[in-house]
C-alpha positions as CSV (number, residue, x, y, z in Angstrom):
1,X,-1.5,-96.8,-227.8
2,X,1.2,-94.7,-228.4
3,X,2.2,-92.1,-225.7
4,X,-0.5,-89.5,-224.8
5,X,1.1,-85.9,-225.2
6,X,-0.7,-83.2,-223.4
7,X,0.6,-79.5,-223.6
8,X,-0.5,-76.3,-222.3
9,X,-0.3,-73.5,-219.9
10,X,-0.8,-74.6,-216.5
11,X,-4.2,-73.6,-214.6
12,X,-4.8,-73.2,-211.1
13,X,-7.2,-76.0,-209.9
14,X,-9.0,-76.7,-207.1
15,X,-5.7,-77.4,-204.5
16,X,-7.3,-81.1,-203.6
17,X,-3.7,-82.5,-204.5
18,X,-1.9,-79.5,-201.8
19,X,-4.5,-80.0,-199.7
20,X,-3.8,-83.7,-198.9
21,X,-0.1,-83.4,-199.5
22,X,0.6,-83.9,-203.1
23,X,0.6,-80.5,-205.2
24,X,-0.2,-81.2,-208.8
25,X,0.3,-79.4,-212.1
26,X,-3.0,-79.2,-213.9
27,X,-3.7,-78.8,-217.5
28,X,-7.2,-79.0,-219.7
29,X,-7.7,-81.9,-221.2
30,X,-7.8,-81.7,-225.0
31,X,-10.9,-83.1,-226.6
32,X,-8.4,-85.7,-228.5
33,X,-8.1,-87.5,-225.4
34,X,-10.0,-90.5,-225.1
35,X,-11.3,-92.5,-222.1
36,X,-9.7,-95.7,-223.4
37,X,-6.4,-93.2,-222.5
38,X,-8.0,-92.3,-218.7
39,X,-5.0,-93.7,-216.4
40,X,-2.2,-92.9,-213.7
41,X,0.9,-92.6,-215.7
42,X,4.7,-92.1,-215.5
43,X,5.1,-89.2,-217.1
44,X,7.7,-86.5,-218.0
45,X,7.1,-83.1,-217.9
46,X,9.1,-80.2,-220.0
47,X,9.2,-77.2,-218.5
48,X,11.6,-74.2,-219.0
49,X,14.7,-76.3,-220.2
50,X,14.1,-79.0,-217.9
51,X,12.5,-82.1,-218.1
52,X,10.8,-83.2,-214.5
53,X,9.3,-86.8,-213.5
54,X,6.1,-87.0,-212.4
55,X,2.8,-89.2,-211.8
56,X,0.2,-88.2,-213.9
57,X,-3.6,-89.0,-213.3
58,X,-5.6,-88.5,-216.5
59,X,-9.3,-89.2,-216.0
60,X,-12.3,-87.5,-213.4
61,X,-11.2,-87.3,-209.8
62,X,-13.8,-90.4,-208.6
63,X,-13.0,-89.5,-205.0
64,X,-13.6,-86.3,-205.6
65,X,-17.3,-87.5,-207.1
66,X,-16.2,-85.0,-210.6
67,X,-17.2,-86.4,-213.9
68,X,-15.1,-83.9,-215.8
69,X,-11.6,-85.5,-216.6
70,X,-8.6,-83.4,-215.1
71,X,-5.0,-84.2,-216.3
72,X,-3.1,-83.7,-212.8
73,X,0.7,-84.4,-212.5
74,X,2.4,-85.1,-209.4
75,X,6.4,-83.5,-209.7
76,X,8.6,-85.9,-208.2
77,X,11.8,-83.4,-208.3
78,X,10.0,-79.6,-208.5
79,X,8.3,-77.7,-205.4
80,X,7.8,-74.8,-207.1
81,X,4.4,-72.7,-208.4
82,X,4.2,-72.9,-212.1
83,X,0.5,-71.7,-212.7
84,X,0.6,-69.9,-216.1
85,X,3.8,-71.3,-217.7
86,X,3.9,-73.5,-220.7
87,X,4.5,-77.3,-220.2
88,X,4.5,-80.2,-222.6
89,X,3.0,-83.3,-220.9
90,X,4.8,-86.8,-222.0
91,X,2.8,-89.7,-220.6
92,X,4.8,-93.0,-220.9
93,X,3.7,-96.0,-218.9
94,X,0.2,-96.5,-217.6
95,X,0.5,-97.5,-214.0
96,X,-3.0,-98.1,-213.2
97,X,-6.4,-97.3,-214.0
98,X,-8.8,-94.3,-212.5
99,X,-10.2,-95.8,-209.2
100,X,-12.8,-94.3,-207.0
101,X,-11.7,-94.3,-203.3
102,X,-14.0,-94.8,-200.5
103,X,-12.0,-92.3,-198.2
104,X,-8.9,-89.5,-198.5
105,X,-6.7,-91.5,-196.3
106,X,-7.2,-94.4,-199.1
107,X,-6.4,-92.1,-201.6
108,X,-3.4,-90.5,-199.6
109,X,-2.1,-93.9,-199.4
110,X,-2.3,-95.1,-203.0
111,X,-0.7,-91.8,-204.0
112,X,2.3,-92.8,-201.6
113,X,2.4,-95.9,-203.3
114,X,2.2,-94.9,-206.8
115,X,4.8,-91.9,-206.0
116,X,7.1,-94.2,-204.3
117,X,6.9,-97.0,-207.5
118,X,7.9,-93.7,-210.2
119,X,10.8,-92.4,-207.9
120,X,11.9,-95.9,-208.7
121,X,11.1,-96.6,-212.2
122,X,13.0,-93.4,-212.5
123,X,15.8,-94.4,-211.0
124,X,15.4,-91.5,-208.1
């Protein structure tokens, strides 16, 4: 496969990712994409003139019990709104696949994980 690329302008979802500590970036998921692609990601993110690292989970929120896939992207360097803007979506390395977690506090902990194995695979 070669790297998924995802663009569009960033929609407000349903704050599952603020609520448990780790805002994402959402965009819809283009009918292109297909579930052999579903994954957490490294990804990079342009935005403005910048380009951001991030984990990217592309696939339906299990935990969440959603069927719909969502393509939700963790900044690792940003803390900022960016509902409406443009953003081009650059998804490198698969990390893992979707999983369904049996509690939030699972889930908050493999998010730690995975954000803590992309700050260093970037390098941050």
């Amino acid at each position: 496969m070669g790297h998924v690329v995802i663009a569009g302008t960033v929609q407000v979802g349903r704050r599952q990712g603020r609520r448990i500590g780790f805002p994402t970036i959402n965009l819809r998921v283009p009918r292109t994409v297909e579930k052999d692609d579903w994954g957490i990601y490294f990804s990079l993110v342009a935005v403005d003139d910048r380009i951001l690292a991030g984990v990217t989970h592309l696939g339906p929120p299990k935990t969440f019990h959603l069927s719909r896939a969502t393509c939700e992207t963790f900044l690792l360097t940003l803390r900022r709104p960016l509902a409406d803007q443009r953003v081009s979506k650059r998804l490198l390395l698969k990390l893992r696949e979707v999983e369904h977690f049996s509690s939030i506090k699972q889930l908050k902990r493999q998010m730690g994980a995975d954000v803590r194995t992309a700050r260093k695979f970037f390098g941050l």
